[in-house]
N, C-alpha and C positions, 0 to 999 in steps of 0.2 A: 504494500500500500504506500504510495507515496503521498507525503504531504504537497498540496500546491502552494505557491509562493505565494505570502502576504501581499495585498497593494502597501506601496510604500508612504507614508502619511506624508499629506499633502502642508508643507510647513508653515506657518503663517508669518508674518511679518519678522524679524529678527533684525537688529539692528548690529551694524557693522560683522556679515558675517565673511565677504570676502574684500574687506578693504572699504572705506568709506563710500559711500554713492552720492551722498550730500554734505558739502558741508557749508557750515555760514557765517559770513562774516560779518559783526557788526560795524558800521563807517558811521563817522561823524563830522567828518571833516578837520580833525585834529592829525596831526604827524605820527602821532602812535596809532591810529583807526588806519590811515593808509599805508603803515606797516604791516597792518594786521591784516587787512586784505590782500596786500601782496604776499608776505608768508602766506595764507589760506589759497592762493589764486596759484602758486608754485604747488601746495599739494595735492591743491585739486588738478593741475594739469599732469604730476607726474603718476596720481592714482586713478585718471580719467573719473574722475566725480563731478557732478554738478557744482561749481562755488553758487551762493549765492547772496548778492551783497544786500544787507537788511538798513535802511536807512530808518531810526523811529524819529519823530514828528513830534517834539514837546509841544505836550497843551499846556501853555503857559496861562491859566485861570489870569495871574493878576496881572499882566500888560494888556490879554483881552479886557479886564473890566478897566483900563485906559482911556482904551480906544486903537491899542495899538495894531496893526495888522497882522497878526497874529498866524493864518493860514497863510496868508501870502508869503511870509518872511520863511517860513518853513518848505513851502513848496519850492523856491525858490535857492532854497539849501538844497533842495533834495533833485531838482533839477541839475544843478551846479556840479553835484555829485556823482549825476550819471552822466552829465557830460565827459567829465574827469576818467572815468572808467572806460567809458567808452574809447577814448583816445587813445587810453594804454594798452586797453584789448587790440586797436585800431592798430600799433605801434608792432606788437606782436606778430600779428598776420601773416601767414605764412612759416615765422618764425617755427613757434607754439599754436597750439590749436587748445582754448581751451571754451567748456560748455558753462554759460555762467548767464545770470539773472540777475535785474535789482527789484525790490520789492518796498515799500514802506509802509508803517503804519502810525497812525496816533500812538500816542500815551507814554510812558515814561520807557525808558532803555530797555531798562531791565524787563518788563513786562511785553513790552516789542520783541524783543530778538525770543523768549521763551516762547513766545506766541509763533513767530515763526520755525524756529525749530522744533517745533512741536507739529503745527501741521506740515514741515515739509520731511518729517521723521527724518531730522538732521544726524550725522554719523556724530557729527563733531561741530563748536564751534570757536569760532578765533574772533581775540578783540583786543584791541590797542590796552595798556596799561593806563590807569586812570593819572589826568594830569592834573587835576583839582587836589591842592593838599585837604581839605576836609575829609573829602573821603578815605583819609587814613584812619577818622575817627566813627565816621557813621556805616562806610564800607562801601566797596564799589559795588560797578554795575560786573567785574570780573569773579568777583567774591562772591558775590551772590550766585555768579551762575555755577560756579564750583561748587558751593555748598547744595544749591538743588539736586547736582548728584545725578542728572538725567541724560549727560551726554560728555566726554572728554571735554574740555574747556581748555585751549590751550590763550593765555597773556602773554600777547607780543610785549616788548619793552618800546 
């Protein structure tokens, strides 16, 4: 009597099981944000992964209660910023071939980039070291994402 072979279980989602497929970077327009994307933008091209750069969008409550223009001053970053990438994808061309996206969203940093690596089941993600010395006291937006615990976290300097 022979046994027939099992079907083999059909596996569900599993994160980073041959090498990253996503990963994300937060930009803000700071020196250490577009370090942070170029390290992430080197990884993703030498592991063929999607980068994808997450720009968040501070809702600034009190310059809105101003008067100040508020969306527009952010759109307008966030334009800026994909122009910027663009050029240096643009620059590469031929060079490097890499597969990469910007995305943004309202709300504070930290809540942005988990928000997107969450729904784009990020492998990993990378983000400039914080330049503000406060945040040595109340904690970054790097810190944070370490302690969540939910994805590699790797801080460019």
């Amino acid at each position: 009597m022979s046994a027939e072979p099992r079907p083999a279980a059909v596996p569900g989602f599993e994160r980073g099981t041959d090498g990253p497929k996503v990963i994300v970077a937060g930009a803000d327009g700071s020196d250490a944000s577009w370090r942070a994307v170029a390290y992430a933008a080197g990884l993703a091209r030498r592991q063929h992964a999607l980068l994808t750069v997450v720009f968040v969008q501070p809702v600034l409550g009190a310059a809105a209660a101003f008067g100040l223009p508020v969306a527009e001053t952010t759109a307008a970053v966030a334009d800026e910023l994909l122009a910027e990438i663009r050029l240096g994808v643009e620059r590469l061309r031929g060079i490097y071939e890499l597969r990469w996206q910007f995305v943004t969203f309202p709300g504070d940093p930290y809540t942005g980039l988990v928000r997107a690596a969450d729904e784009l089941k990020a492998d990993a993600v990378v983000v400039g070291a914080s330049e503000q010395a406060g945040h040595r006291i109340v904690g970054s937006v790097a810190v944070r994402l370490v302690k969540a615990g939910r994805w590699p976290v790797t801080v460019v300097p």
